[in-house]
C-alpha positions as CSV (number, residue, x, y, z in Angstrom):
1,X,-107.6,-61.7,77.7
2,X,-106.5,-60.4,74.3
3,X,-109.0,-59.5,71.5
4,X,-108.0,-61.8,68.8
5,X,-108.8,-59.0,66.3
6,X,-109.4,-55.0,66.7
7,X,-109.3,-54.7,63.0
8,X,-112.9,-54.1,61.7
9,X,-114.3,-53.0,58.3
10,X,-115.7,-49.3,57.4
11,X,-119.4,-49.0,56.1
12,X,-118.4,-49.3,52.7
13,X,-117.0,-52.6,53.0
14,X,-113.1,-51.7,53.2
15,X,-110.4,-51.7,55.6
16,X,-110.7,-48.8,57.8
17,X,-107.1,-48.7,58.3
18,X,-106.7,-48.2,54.2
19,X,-109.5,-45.6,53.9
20,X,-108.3,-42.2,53.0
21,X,-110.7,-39.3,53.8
22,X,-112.0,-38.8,50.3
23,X,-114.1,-41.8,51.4
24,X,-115.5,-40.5,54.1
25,X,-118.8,-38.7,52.6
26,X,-119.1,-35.3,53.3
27,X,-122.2,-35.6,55.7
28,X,-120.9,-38.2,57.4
29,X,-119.7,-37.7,60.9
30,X,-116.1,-38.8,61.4
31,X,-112.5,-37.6,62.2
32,X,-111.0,-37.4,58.5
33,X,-108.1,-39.9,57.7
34,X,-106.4,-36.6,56.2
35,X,-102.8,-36.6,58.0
36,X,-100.0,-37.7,55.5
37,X,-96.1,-38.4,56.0
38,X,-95.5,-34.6,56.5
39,X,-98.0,-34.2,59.1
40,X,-97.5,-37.2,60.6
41,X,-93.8,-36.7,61.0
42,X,-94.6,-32.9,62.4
43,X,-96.9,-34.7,64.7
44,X,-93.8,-37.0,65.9
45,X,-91.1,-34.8,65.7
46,X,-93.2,-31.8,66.8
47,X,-94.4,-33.7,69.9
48,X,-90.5,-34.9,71.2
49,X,-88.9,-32.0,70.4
50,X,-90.5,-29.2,72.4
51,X,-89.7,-27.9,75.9
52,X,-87.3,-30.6,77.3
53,X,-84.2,-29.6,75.0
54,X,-85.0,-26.1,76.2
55,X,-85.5,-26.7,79.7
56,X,-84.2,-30.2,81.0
57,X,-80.4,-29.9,79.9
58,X,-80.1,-28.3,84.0
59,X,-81.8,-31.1,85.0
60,X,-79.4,-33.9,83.3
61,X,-76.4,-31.7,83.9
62,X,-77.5,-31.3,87.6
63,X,-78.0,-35.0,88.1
64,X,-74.3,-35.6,86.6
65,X,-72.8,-33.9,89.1
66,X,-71.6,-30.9,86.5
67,X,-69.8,-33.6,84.6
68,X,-70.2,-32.7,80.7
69,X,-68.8,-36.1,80.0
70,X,-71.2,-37.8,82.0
71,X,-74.6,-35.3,80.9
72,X,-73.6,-36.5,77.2
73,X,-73.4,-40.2,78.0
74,X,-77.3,-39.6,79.5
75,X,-78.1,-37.9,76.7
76,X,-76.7,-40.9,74.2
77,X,-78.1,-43.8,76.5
78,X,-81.7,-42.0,76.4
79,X,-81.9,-41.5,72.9
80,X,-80.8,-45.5,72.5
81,X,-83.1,-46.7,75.5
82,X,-86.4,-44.5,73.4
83,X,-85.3,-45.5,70.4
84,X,-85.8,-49.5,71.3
85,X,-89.6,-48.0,72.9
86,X,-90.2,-46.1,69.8
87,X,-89.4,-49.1,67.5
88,X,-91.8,-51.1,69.5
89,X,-94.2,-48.8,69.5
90,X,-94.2,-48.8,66.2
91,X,-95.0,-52.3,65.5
92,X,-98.1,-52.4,67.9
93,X,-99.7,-49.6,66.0
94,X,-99.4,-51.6,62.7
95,X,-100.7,-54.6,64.4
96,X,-103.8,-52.8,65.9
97,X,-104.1,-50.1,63.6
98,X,-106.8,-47.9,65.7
99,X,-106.5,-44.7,67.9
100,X,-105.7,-44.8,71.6
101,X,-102.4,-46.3,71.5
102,X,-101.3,-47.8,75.0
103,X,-105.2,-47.9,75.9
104,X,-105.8,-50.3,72.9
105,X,-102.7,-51.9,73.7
106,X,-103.2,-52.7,77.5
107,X,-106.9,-53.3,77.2
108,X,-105.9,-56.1,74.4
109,X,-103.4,-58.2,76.4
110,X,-104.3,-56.9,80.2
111,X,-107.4,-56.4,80.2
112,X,-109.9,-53.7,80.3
113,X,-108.7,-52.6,83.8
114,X,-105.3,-51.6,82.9
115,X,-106.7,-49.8,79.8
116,X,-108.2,-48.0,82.4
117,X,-105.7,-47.2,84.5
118,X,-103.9,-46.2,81.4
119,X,-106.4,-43.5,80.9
120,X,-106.8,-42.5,84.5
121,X,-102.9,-41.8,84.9
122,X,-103.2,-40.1,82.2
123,X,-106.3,-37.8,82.6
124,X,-105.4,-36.7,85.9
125,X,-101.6,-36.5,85.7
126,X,-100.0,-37.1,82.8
127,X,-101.3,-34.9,80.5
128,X,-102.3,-32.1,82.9
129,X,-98.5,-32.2,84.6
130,X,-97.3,-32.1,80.9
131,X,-99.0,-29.5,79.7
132,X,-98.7,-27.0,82.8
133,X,-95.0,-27.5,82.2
134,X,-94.9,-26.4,78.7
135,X,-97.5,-23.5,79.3
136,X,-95.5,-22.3,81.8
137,X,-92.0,-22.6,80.2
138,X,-93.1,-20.6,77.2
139,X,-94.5,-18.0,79.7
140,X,-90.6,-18.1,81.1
141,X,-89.1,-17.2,77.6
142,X,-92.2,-15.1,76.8
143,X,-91.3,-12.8,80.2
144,X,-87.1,-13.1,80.0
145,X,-86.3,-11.1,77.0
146,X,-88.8,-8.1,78.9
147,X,-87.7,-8.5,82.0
148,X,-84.5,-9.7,81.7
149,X,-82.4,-13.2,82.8
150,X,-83.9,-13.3,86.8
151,X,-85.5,-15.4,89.0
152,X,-87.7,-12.1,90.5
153,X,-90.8,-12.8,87.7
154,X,-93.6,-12.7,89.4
155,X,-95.2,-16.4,89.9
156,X,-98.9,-15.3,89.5
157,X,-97.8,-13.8,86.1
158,X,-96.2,-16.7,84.5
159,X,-99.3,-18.6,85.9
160,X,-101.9,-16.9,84.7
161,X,-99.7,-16.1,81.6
162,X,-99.7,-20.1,81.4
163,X,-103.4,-19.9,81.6
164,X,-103.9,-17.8,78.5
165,X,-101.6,-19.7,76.6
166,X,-103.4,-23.4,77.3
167,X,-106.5,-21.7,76.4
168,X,-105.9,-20.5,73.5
169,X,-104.4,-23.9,72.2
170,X,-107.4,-25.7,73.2
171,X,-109.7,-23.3,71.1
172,X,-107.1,-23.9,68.1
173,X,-107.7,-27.9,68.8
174,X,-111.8,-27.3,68.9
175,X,-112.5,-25.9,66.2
176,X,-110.3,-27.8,63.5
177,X,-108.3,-30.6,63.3
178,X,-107.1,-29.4,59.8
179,X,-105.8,-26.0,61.0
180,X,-104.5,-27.8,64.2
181,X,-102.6,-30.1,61.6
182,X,-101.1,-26.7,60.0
183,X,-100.5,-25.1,62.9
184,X,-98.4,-28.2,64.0
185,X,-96.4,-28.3,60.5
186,X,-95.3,-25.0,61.0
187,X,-94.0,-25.2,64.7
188,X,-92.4,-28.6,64.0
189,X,-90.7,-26.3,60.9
190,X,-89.7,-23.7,63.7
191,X,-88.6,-25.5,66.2
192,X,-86.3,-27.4,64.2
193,X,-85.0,-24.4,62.6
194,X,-84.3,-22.9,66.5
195,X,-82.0,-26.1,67.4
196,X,-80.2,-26.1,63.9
197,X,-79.6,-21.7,64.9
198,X,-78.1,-22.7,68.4
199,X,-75.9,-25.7,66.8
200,X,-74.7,-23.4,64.4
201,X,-73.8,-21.0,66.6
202,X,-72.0,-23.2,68.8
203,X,-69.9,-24.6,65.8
204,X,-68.5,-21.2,64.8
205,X,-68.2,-20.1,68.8
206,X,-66.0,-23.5,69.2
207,X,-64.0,-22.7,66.0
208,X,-63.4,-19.4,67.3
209,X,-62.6,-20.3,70.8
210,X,-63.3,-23.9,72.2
211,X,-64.5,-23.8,75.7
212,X,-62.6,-25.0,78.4
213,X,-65.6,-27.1,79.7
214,X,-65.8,-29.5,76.9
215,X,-61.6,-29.6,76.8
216,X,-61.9,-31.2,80.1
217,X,-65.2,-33.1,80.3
218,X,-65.1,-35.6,83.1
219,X,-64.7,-32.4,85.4
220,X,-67.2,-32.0,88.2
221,X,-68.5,-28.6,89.6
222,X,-68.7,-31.1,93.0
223,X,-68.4,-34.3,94.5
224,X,-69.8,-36.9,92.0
225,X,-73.5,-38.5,93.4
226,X,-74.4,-41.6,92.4
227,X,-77.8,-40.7,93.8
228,X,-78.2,-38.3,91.6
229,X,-78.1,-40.0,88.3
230,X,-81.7,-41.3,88.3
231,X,-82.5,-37.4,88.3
232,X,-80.2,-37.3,85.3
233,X,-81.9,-40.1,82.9
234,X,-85.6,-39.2,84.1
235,X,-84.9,-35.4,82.9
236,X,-83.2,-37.1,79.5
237,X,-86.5,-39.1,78.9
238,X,-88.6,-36.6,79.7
239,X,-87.2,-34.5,77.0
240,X,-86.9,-37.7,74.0
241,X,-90.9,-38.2,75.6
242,X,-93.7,-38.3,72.9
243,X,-92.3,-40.8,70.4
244,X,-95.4,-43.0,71.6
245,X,-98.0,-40.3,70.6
246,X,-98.7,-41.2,66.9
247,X,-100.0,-44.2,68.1
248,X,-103.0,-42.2,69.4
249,X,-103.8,-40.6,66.3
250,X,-103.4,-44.2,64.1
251,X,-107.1,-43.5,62.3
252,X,-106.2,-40.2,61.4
253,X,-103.4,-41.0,59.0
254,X,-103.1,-42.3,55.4
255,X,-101.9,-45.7,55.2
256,X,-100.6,-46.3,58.1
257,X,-98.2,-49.3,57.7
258,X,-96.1,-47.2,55.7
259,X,-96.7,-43.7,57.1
260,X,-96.0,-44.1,60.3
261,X,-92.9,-46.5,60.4
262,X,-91.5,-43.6,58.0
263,X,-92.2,-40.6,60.4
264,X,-90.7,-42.5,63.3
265,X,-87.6,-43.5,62.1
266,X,-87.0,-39.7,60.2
267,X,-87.9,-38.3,63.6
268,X,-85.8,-40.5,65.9
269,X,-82.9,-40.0,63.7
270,X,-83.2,-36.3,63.5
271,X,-84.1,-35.6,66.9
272,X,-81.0,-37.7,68.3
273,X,-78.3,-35.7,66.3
274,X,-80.3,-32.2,67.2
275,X,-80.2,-33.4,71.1
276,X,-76.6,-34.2,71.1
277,X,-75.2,-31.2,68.9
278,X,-77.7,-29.3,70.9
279,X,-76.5,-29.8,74.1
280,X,-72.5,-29.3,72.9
281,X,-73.4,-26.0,71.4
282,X,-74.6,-24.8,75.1
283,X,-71.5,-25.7,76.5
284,X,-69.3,-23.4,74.0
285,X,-70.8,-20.7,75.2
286,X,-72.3,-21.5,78.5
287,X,-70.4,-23.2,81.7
288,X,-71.9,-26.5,83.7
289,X,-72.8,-23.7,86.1
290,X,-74.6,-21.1,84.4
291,X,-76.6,-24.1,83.0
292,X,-77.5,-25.4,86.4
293,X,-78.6,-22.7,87.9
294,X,-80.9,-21.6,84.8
295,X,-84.3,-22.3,84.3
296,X,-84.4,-21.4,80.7
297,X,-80.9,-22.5,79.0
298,X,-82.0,-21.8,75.5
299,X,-82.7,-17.9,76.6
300,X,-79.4,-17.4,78.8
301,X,-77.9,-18.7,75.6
302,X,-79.9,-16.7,73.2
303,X,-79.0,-13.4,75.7
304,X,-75.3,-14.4,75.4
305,X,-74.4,-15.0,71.9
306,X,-77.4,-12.3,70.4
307,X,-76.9,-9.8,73.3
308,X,-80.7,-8.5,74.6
309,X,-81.3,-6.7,71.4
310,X,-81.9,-9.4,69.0
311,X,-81.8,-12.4,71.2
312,X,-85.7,-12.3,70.6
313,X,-85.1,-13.9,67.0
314,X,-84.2,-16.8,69.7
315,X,-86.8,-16.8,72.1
316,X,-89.7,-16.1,69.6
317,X,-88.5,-19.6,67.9
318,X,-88.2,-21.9,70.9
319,X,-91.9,-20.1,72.3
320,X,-93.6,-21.7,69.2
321,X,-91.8,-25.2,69.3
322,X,-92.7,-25.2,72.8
323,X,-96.1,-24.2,72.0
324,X,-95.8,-26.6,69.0
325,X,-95.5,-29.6,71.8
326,X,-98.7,-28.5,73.7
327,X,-100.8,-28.2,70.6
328,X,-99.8,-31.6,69.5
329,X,-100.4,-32.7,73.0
330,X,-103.9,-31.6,72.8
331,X,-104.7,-32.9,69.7
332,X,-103.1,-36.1,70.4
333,X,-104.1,-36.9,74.3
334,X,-108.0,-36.1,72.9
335,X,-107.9,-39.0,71.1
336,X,-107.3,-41.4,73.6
337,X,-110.4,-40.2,75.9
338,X,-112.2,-40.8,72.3
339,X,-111.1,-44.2,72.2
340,X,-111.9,-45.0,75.8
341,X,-114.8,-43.6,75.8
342,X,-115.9,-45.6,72.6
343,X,-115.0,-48.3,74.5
344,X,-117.3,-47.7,77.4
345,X,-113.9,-46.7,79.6
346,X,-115.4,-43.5,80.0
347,X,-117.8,-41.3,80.0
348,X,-119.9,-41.6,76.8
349,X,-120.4,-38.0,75.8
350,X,-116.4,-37.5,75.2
351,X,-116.7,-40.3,72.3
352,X,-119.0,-37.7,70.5
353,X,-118.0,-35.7,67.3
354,X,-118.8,-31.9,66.6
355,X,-121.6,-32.2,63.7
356,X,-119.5,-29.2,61.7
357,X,-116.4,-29.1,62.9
358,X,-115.6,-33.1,63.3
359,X,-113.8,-32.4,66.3
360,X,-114.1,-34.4,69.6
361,X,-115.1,-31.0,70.8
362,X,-116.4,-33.1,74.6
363,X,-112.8,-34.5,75.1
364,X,-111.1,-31.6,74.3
365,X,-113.1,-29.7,76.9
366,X,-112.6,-32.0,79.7
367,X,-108.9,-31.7,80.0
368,X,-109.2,-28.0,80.3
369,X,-110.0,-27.9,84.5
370,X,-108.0,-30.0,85.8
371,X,-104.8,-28.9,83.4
372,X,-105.3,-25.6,85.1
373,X,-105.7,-26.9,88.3
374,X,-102.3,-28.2,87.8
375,X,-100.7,-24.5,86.5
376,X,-102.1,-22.8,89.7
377,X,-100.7,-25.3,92.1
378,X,-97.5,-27.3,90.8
379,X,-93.7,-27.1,90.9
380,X,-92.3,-27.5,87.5
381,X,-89.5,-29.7,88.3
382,X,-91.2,-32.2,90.9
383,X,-93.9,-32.2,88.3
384,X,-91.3,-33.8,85.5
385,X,-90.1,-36.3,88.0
386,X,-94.0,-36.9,88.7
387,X,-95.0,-37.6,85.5
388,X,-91.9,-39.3,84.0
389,X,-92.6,-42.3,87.2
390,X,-96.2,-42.8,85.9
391,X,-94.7,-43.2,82.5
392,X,-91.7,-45.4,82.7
393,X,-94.1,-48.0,84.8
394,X,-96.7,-47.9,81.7
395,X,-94.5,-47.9,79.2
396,X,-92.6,-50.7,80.6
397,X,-96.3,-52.8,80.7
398,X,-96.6,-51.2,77.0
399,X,-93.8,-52.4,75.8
400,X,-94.6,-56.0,77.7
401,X,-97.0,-56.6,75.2
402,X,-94.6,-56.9,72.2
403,X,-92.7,-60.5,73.2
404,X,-96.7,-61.6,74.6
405,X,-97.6,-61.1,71.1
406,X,-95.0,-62.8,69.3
407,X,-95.8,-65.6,71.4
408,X,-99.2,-65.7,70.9
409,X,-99.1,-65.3,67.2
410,X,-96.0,-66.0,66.0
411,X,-97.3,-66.8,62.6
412,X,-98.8,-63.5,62.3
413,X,-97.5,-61.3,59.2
414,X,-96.8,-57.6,59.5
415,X,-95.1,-54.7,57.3
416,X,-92.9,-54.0,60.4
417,X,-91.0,-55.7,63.3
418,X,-89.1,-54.1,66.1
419,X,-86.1,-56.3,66.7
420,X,-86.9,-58.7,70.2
421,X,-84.4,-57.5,71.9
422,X,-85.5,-53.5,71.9
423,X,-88.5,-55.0,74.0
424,X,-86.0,-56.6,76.2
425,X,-83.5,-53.4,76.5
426,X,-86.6,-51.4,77.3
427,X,-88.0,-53.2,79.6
428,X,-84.9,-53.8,81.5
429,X,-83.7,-50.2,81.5
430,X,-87.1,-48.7,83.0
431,X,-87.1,-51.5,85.6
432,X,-83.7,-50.2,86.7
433,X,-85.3,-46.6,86.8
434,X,-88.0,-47.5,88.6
435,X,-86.0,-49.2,91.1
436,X,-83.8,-47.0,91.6
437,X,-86.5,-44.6,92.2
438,X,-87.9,-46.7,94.9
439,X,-84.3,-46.4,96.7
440,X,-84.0,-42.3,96.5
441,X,-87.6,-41.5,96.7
442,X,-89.9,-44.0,97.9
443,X,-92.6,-41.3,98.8
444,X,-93.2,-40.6,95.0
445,X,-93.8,-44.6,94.6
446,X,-96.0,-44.3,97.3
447,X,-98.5,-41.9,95.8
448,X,-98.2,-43.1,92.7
449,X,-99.5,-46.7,94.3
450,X,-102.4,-44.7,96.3
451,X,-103.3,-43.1,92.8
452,X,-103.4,-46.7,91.4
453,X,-105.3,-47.9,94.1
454,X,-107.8,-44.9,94.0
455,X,-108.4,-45.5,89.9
456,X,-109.2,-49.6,90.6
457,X,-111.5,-48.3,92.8
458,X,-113.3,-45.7,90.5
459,X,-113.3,-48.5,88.1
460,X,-115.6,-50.4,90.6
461,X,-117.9,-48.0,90.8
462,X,-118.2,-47.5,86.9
463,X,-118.6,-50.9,86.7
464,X,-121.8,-50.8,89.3
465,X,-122.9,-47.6,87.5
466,X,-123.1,-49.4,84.0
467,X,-125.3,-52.6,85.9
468,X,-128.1,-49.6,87.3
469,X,-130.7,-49.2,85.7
470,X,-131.9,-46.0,87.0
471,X,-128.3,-44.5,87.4
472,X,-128.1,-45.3,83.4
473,X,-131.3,-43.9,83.1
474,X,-130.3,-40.3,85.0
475,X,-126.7,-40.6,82.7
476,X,-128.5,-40.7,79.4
477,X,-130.6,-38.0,80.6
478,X,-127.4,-36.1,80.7
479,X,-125.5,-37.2,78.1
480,X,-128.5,-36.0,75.6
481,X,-128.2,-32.5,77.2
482,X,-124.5,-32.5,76.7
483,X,-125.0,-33.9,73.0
484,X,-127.5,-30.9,72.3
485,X,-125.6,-28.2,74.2
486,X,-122.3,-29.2,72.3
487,X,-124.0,-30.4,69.0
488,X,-121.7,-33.7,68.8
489,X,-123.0,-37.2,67.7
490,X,-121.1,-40.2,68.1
491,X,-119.4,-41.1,64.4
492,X,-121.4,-42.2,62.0
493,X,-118.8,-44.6,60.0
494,X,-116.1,-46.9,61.6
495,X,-112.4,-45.8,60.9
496,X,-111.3,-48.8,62.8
């Protein structure tokens, strides 16, 4: 059943959603509503652009057969299919206006066990899959410029190198949420400045001397595979992935309504053009074939066009925007376990603020283990077609909720409303993903339906958990220890 209102009023009387930090007291507990449009479009920008441009132009190439033509078309139909997500998006965090994003938004019009699942998928795949990727792709363009363009680095290295560099952003995330804010400015700055270096560059090599590739780009390096193409858009989404983020971060940002319909439609826009010039700069300098058989496209073309001497301009650049996407990750994915746990989703110690710091120091802790259980044990490129499966199916449920609105209050007024038919595009286009998932690898589906089954489950037991009376007694036993060891309080005014 849907909440008929998640709108509530702050201590003082006001609309949370309209109350900048200045009126927030000092001694008050609370995350700050201190992120403006810069930050929040560093946040949005920051959090699509990041390893997939780097990395996933072998996988759409690979899954078009070699076919430039074809790669571009995926690239083009991805940005259009996100951009009708992202528009959608948007309007649901105007309506709601609170943290969490999809969690809210689920547990609204679903229920309270899809909320859940929501948060499940995402604690224990999503954002751990996610995050060993990046930390291990900027361990790849850390190692290349040292030890040259191989596939002989040592796995354990870029592992534990992986390790080190999750770590680190973690700390960043725990002890600030301003300096996090900063830290994300400036890699959005860099990373942007990285892709607009590599189009560049491809301009003046094509002027010079345009590439046969592109002259001829319907070619194939094969037979063409149908089967393939699934591969193709999956590796495309993956890398426009994270438009749906600032939905998580809603009560940190100053007037909403306005600030976040204007960071999403800069971003989109920007981000489209980069991707797409992008991608034709590669190709002037590198062929379908290089590209496919690299795991690290923006370093091979670094190494080409700089030569190994000062090809590290390169790779230093696209190491911080890829570092810029795990940071905003972190800060972003924290939230959500906030919100659930605020919601009595989960566990009640991670909806608990640091006392100094005001960070949600608990939640930003728990996604350390099994993140690095992931580093230690996963394959990067099963991983992205692992994690983009989870979140096509809940996106497409996400995105369900837009037309179930509109039909339940159609009367309702808002500052911004995605156009119906995005929903409908969305939706159908996922659909068509997923099924055509089912066809070429119906043993992902399957584990992704015993995962399901396994999270209704736990869901059950939380449920008989929360009716004990002596299991709640042992649990707030323990969450006072955790509350005293980590010094966090749950927030003393309402920025819902």
């Amino acid at each position: 059943m849907m909440d008929t209102e998640y709108r509530t009023l702050s201590s003082n009387g006001k609309d949370a959603s309209k109350t900048d930090s200045n009126d927030i007291q000092d001694n008050k507990v609370a995350l700050s509503r201190f992120l403006g449009l810069i930050p929040a479009i560093s946040f949005t920008l920051g959090l699509i652009i990041g390893t997939g441009i780097f990395l996933t132009p072998t996988g759409v190439l690979r899954g078009s057969s070699g076919s430039i033509g074809v790669s571009l078309i995926v690239w083009v139909v991805g940005a259009f299919v996100s951009s009708t997500g992202a528009m959608c998006m948007t309007e649901l965090t105007i309506y709601f206006r609170q943290s969490g994003g999809s969690f809210v938004f689920l547990s609204s019009v679903y229920g309270p066990k899809m909320g859940f699942l929501f948060v499940w998928v995402t604690f224990f795949v999503g954002f751990p899959c996610s995050s060993a990727i990046q930390s291990m792709v900027i361990v790849n363009f850390l190692l290349t410029p040292f030890m040259g363009i191989c596939d002989s680095v040592s796995e354990t290295a870029i592992k534990l190198g992986a390790t080190c560099v999750f770590l680190l952003l973690v700390f960043i995330n725990a002890m600030s949420t301003r300096y996090t804010a900063r830290a994300q400015v400036l890699m959005c700055f860099v990373k942007t400045g990285a892709l607009i270096a590599i189009i560049l560059i491809g301009a003046v090599k094509m002027i010079q001397s345009p590439s046969g590739s592109i002259q001829k780009p319907f070619l194939t390096t094969g037979e063409f595979e149908v089967s393939k193409l699934p591969s193709a858009f999956f590796s495309a989404y993956f890398a426009y992935g994270g438009w749906d983020n600032i939905s998580n971060i809603t009560e940190e940002v100053k007037k909403p309504a306005k600030t976040i319909v204007r960071a999403m439609t800069i971003s989109f826009v920007l981000v489209a053009i980069l991707y797409l010039l992008a991608n034709v700069a590669y190709l002037t300098v590198l062929t379908p074939e290089e590209i496919m058989s690299s795991n690290a496209v923006a370093g091979l073309f670094a190494v080409r066009v700089l030569g190994t001497r000062w090809s590290f301009i390169i790779w230093l650049c696209v190491v911080l925007s890829a570092a810029g996407i795990l940071n905003g990750g972190t800060y972003s994915k924290s939230r959500i376990y906030f919100v659930a746990a605020r919601a009595g989703q989960f566990p009640f110690i991670l909806s608990t603020i640091h006392i100094r710091r005001k960070t949600p120091l608990a939640a930003i802790i728990t996604m350390v283990p099994i993140t690095l259980l992931v580093i230690w044990s996963g394959n990067i490129w099963s991983i992205i077609d692992f994690v983009v499966c989870f979140v096509l199916i809940l996106s497409m449920l996400t995105i369900g909720t837009v037309p179930y609105l509109r039909w339940k209050q159609p009367d309702r007024v808002l500052s911004y409303k995605a156009p119906l038919w995005s929903s409908m595009v969305y939706i159908v286009f996922t659909t068509a993903l997923v099924l055509m998932t089912v066809y070429t690898n119906p043993i992902q589906i399957g584990i992704s339906v015993a995962i399901i089954c396994v999270a209704f489950i736990c869901y059950g037991l939380i449920q008989l958990l929360n009716r004990s009376d002596r299991a709640q007694a042992k649990i707030n036993y323990f969450n006072d220890f955790l509350q005293k060891l980590l010094l966090s309080v749950q927030q003393e005014i309402k920025t819902y």
